[in-house]
N, C-alpha and C positions, 0 to 999 in steps of 0.2 A: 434375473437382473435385479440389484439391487434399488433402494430409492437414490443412493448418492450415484450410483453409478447411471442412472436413468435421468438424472438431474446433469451429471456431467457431460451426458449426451445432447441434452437439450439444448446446454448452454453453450457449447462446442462453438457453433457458429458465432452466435453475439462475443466469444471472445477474441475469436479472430476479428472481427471487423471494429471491435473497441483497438485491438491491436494496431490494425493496417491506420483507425484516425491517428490515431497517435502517432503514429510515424511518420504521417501527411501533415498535418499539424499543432505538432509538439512545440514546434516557437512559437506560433498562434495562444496555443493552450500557456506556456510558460509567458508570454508577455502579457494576458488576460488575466493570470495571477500576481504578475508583478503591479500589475495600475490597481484591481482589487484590496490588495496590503496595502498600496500607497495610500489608497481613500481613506482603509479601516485605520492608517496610521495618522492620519490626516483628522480624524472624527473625535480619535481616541487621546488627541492630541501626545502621542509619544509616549505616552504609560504603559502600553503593552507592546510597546517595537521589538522586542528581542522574543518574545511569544509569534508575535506576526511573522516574521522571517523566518522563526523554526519550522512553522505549521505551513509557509509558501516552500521550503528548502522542500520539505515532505512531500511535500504533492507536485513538485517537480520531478521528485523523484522516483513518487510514483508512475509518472507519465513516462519519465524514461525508463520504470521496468515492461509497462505495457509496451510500449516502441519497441521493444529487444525481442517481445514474445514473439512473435507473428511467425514463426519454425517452430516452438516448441510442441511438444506434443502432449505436456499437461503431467511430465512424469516426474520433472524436478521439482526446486523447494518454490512453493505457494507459501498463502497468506497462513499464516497459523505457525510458522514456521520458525526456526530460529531464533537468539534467543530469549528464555522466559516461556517458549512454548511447553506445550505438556506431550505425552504421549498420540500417538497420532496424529501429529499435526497440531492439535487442540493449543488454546491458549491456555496458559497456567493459569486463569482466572477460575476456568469453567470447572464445575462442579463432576468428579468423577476424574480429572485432569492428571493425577497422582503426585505423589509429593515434588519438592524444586529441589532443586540441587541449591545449597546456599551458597552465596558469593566467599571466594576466599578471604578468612581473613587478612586486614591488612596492619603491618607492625608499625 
């Protein structure tokens, strides 16, 4: 057995029960990030509001992909994924990642 593959057994459980919170309380968690952006919005007095709401939209969204997990079985697309990603899942950042596909030009 591999390291990743001995790492994905380890972590098996804690992602089911990051899963099941999320799906128990995912309004909880999305209204703790709505009053958090208000503060930051509130500090920052308004100079970063459309930063704030991108990075709150994200991590709502993140929660409801953890919410949806709680069946799967770890075979579909994870983080690394999709696109801008590299081979193997990898981010196209990472070193070893292989070349990107460049975006179409546009006329």
């Amino acid at each position: 057995m591999g390291l990743l593959d001995n790492m994905k057994a380890k972590l098996g459980p804690a992602r089911e029960k990051v899963s099941d919170l999320a799906q128990r309380h995912g309004g909880q968690i999305g209204q703790g990030l709505d009053r958090a952006a208000k503060v930051v919005d509130e500090k920052t007095k308004g100079k970063y509001r459309d930063k704030i709401h991108a990075g709150t939209d994200k991590a709502k969204e993140a929660v409801d992909r953890l919410a949806h997990q709680g069946g799967d079985t770890g075979t579909g697309p994870g983080p690394g994924t999709g696109p801008g990603a590299g081979p193997e899942g990898r981010g196209g950042d990472e070193p070893g990642a292989g070349p990107r596909t460049p975006p179409p030009p546009t006329s």
